[in-house]
C-alpha positions as CSV (number, residue, x, y, z in Angstrom):
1,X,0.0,0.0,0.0
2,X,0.9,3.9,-0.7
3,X,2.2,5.9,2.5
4,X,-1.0,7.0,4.2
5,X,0.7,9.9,5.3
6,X,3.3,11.8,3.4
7,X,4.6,13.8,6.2
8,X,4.5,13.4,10.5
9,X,2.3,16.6,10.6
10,X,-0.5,15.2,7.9
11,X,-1.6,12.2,10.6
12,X,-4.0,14.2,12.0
13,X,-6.0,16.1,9.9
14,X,-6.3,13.2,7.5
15,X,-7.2,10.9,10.5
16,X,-9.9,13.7,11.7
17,X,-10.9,13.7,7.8
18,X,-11.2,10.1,7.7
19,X,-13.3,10.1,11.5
20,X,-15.5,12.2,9.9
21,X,-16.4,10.7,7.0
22,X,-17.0,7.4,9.1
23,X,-19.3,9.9,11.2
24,X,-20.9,10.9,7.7
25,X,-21.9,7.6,6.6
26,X,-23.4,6.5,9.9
27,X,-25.2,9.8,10.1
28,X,-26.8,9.4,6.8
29,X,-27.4,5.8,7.7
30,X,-29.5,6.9,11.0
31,X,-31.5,9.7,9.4
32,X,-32.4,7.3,6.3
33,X,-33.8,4.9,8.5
34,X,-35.5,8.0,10.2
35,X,-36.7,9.4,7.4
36,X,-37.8,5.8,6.0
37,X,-39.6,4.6,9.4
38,X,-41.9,7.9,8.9
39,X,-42.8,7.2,5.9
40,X,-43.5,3.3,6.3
41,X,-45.3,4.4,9.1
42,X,-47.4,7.6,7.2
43,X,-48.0,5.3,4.1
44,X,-48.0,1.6,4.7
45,X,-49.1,1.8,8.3
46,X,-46.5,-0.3,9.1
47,X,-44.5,1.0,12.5
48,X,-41.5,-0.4,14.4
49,X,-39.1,1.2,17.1
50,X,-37.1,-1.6,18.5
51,X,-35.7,-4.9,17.0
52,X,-38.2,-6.7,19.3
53,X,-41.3,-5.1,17.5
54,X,-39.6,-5.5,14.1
55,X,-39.8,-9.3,15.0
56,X,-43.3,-9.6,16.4
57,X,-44.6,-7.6,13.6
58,X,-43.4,-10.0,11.0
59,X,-44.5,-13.0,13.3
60,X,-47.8,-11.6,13.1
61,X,-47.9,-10.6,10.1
62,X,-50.5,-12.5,7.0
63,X,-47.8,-11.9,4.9
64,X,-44.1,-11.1,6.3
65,X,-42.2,-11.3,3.1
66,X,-44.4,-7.7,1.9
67,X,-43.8,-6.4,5.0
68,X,-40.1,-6.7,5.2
69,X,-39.6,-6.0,1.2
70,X,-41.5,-2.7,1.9
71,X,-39.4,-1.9,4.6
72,X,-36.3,-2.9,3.3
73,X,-37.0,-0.9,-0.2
74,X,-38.3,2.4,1.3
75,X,-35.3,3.0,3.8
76,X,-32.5,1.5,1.2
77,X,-33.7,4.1,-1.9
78,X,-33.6,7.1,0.8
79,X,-30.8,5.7,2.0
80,X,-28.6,4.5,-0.4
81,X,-30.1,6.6,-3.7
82,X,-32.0,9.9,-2.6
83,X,-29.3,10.8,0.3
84,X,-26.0,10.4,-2.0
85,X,-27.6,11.8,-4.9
86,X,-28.7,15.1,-3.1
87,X,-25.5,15.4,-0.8
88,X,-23.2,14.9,-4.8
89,X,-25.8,17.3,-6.2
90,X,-25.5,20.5,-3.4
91,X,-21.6,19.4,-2.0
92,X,-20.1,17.8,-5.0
93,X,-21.8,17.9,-8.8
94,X,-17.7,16.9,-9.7
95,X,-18.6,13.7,-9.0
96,X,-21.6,13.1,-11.2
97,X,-18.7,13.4,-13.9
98,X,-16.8,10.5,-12.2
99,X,-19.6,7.9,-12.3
100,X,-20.1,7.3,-15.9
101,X,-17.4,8.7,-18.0
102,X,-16.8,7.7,-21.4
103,X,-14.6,5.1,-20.3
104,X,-12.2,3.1,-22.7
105,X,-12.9,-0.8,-23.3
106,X,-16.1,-0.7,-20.9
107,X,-17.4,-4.3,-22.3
108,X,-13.8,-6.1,-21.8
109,X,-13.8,-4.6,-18.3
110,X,-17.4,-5.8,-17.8
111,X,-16.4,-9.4,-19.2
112,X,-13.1,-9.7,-17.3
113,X,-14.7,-8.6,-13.9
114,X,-17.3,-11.2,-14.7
115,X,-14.6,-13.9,-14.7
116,X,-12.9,-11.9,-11.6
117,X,-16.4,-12.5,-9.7
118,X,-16.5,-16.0,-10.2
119,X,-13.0,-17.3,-9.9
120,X,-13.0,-15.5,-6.1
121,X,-16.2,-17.4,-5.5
122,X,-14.8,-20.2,-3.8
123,X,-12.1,-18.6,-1.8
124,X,-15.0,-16.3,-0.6
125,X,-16.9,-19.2,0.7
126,X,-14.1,-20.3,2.8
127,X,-13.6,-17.1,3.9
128,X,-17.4,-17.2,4.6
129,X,-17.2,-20.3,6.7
130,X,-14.5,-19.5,8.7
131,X,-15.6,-16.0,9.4
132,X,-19.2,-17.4,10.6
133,X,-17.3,-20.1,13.1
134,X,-15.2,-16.9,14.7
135,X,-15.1,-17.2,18.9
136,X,-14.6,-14.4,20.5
137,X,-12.0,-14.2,23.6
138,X,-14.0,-15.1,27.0
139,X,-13.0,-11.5,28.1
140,X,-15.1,-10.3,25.2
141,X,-18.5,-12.4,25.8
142,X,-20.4,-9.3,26.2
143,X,-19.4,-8.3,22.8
144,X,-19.9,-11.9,21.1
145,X,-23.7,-11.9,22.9
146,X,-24.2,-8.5,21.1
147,X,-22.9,-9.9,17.7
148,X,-25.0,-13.0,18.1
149,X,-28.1,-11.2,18.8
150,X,-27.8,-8.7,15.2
151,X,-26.8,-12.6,13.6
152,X,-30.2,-14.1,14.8
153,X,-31.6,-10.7,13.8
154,X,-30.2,-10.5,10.2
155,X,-30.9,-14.1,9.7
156,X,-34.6,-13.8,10.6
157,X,-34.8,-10.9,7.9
158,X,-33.3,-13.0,5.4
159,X,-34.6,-15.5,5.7
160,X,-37.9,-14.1,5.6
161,X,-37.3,-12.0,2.4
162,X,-35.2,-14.0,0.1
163,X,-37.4,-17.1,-0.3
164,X,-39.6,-16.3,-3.4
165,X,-43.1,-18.4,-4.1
166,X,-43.8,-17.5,-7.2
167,X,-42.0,-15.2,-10.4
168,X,-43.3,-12.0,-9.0
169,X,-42.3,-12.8,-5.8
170,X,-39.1,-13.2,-7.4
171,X,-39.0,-9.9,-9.4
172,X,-39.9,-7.6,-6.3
173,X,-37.0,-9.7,-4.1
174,X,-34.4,-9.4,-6.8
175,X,-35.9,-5.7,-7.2
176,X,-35.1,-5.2,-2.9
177,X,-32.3,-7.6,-2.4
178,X,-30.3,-7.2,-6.0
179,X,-30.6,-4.2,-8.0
180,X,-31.6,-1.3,-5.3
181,X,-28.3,-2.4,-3.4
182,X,-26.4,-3.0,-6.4
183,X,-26.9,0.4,-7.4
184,X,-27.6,2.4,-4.3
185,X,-24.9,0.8,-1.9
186,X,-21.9,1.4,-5.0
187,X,-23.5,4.5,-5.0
188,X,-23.1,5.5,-1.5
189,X,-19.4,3.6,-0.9
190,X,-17.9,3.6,-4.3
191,X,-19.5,6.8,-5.7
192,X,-19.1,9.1,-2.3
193,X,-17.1,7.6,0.2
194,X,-14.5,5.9,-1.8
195,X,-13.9,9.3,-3.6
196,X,-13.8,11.5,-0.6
197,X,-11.6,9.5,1.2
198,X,-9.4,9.5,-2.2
199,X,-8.9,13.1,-2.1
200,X,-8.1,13.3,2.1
201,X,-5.7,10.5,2.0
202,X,-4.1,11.2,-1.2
203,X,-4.2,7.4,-1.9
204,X,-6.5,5.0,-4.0
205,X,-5.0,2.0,-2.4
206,X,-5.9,3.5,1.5
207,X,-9.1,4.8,0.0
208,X,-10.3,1.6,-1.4
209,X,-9.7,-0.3,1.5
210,X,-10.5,1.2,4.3
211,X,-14.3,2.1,2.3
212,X,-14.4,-2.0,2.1
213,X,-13.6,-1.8,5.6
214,X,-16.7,0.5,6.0
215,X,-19.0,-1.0,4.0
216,X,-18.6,-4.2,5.7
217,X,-18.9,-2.6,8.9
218,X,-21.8,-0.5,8.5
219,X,-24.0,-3.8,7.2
220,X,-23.5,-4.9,11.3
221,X,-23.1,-8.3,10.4
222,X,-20.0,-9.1,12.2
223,X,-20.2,-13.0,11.6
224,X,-19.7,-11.9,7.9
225,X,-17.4,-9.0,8.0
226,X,-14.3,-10.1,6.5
227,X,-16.0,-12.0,3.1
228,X,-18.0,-8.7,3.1
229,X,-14.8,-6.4,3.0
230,X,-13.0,-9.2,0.7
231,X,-16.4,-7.8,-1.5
232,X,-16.2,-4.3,-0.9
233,X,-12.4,-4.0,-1.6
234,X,-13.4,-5.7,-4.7
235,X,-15.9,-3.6,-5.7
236,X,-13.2,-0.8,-4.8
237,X,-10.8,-1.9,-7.1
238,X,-12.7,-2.8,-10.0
239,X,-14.3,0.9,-10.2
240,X,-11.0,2.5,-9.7
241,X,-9.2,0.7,-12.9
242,X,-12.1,0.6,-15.1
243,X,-12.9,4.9,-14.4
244,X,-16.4,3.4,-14.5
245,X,-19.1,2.7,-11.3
246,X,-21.1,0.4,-13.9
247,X,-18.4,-2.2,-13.5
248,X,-18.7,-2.2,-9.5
249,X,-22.6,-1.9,-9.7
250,X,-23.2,-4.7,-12.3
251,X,-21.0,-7.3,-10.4
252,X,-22.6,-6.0,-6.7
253,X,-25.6,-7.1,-8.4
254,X,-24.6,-10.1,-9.7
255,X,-23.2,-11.0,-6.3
256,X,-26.6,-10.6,-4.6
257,X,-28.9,-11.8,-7.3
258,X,-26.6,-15.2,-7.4
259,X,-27.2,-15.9,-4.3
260,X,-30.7,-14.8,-4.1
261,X,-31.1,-17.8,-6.7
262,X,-28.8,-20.3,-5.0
263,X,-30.2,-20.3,-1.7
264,X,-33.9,-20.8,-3.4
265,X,-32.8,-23.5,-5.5
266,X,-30.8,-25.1,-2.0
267,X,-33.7,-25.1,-0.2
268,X,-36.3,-26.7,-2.7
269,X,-33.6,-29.4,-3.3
270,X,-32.8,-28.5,-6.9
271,X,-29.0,-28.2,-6.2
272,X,-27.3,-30.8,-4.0
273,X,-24.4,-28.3,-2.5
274,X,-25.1,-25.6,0.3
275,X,-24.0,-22.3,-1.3
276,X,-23.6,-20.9,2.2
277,X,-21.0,-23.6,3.1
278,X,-17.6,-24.5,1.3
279,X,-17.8,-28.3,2.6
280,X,-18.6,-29.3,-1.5
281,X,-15.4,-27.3,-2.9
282,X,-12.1,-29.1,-2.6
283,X,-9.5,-27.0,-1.4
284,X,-7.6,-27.8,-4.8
285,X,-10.3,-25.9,-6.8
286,X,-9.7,-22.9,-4.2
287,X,-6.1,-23.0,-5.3
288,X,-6.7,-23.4,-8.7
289,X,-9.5,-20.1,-8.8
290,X,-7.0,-18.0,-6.5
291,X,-4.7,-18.1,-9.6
292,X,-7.0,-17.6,-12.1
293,X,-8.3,-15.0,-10.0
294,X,-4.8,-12.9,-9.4
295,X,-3.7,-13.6,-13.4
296,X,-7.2,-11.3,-14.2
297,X,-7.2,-9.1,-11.7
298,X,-3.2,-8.2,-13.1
299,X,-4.9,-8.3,-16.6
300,X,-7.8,-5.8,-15.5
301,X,-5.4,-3.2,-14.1
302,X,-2.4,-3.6,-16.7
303,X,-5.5,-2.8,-19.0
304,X,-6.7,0.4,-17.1
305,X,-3.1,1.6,-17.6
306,X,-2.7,0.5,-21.0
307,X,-6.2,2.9,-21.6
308,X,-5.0,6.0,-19.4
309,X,-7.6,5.2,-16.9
310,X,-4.8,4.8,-13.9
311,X,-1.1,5.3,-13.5
């Protein structure tokens, strides 16, 4: 990685800059869900103020997988598309320019992170397994307790939105679990975040992953942090060398709706193989893609300097 710092004096203000964007996202995240519990509340009659409620509501509920795709899709487009877009449009309009440029070779660098995607597939599910087995130190149980609790939490949620009944079912989950993240979460963390914290710390490489660092954190699913960095970093990375958030959108999508579809075929027995556990891929074949997977990712950036994009 570059120098974070290029002098003893610049510590500091960049680490106050970066502070303060983490402060940013987290206040944007809070008054999203504000703004997106009002209007649940004002328009679908649907009101929660604890994690407790949130669950009794969808045990009660005729129908909990609406319920949840409402919720989930009203705070995540003020969240993730409304709040970035107005923040670029009043603070920075310079980064409009940065999202779509008229960048060189777009549909190589679409194919070759296709291929990027799926060659880290199995190392990410190892990363997956071991990440969801983490134990805490005894000292820490407090902590571990806490994690635990968000786990059951998130699980419940997913559980209860990704399983699909019929092909509209399916549309309005890929719709809420796929594209609104796809495009409103690279937004947010590629489009905003990864950019500010480009121009404080003078440094794509520091930039890129310490917004994978955020992304990850921010989802509070600590039981899934690190393969959800490994994504974000990613994500980081294949925006940077292509010049274009497409690239980092399309695959973010193609993450989710994958495995949208893989968990619904697991469960009504039309795949043999658990696509939430590695136990299936030999360890060879993780070898084998983590080659395959460095040789294209030198491709994809020797090809964003061969087109000007990066240095």
């Amino acid at each position: 990685m570059e120098n974070i710092n290029s002098s003893g004096s610049g510590i500091p203000e960049k680490t106050l800059g970066v502070l303060v964007v983490f402060l940013a996202v987290l206040g944007s995240m809070l008054v999203g869900s504000g703004l997106g519990h009002i209007l649940l509340k004002e328009v679908f009659g649907i009101s929660y103020n604890s994690e407790t409620e949130l669950l009794n509501l969808i045990k009660s509920s005729p129908n909990p997988q609406a319920l949840i795709l409402k919720s989930q899709a009203v705070n995540a487009v003020i969240t993730f598309l409304v709040l970035p877009i107005l923040y670029m449009a009043i603070f920075r309009k310079s980064y409009f320019k940065k999202l779509n440029p008229a960048t060189k070779r777009l549909p190589f660098f679409l194919f070759l992170a296709i291929i990027i995607f799926f060659m880290g597939m199995p190392l990410l599910a190892y990363m997956v397994d071991w990440n969801k087995n983490m134990q805490l130190p005894s000292s820490l149980k407090p902590l571990q307790e806490w994690m635990e609790k968000n786990e059951n939490l998130a699980k419940v949620l997913t559980e209860t939105i990704i399983y699909y009944k019929d092909s509209t079912s399916f549309l309005l989950t890929l719709l809420v679990v796929a594209l609104i993240p796809g495009i409103g979460e690279e937004l947010v963390f590629r489009g905003v975040v990864q950019n500010e914290l480009n121009n404080i710390l003078k440094s794509p490489t520091w930039a890129i992953w310490t917004t994978g660092f955020l992304f990850s954190f921010i989802h509070f699913q600590f039981f899934g942090f690190f393969p959800r960095m490994f994504l974000g970093v990613l994500f980081g990375y294949l925006y940077y060398w292509s010049g274009n958030i497409y690239v980092s959108m399309f695959v973010h999508f193609m993450n989710n709706a994958l495995t949208l579809v893989l968990a619904n075929m697991y469960k009504q027995k039309n795949i043999s193989f658990n696509p939430d556990s590695s136990e299936s891929i030999p360890f060879y074949s993780v070898i084998i893609s983590v080659i395959i997977f460095s040789f294209f990712i030198y491709l994809y950036k020797r090809i964003s300097k061969e087109a000007g994009i990066t240095k």
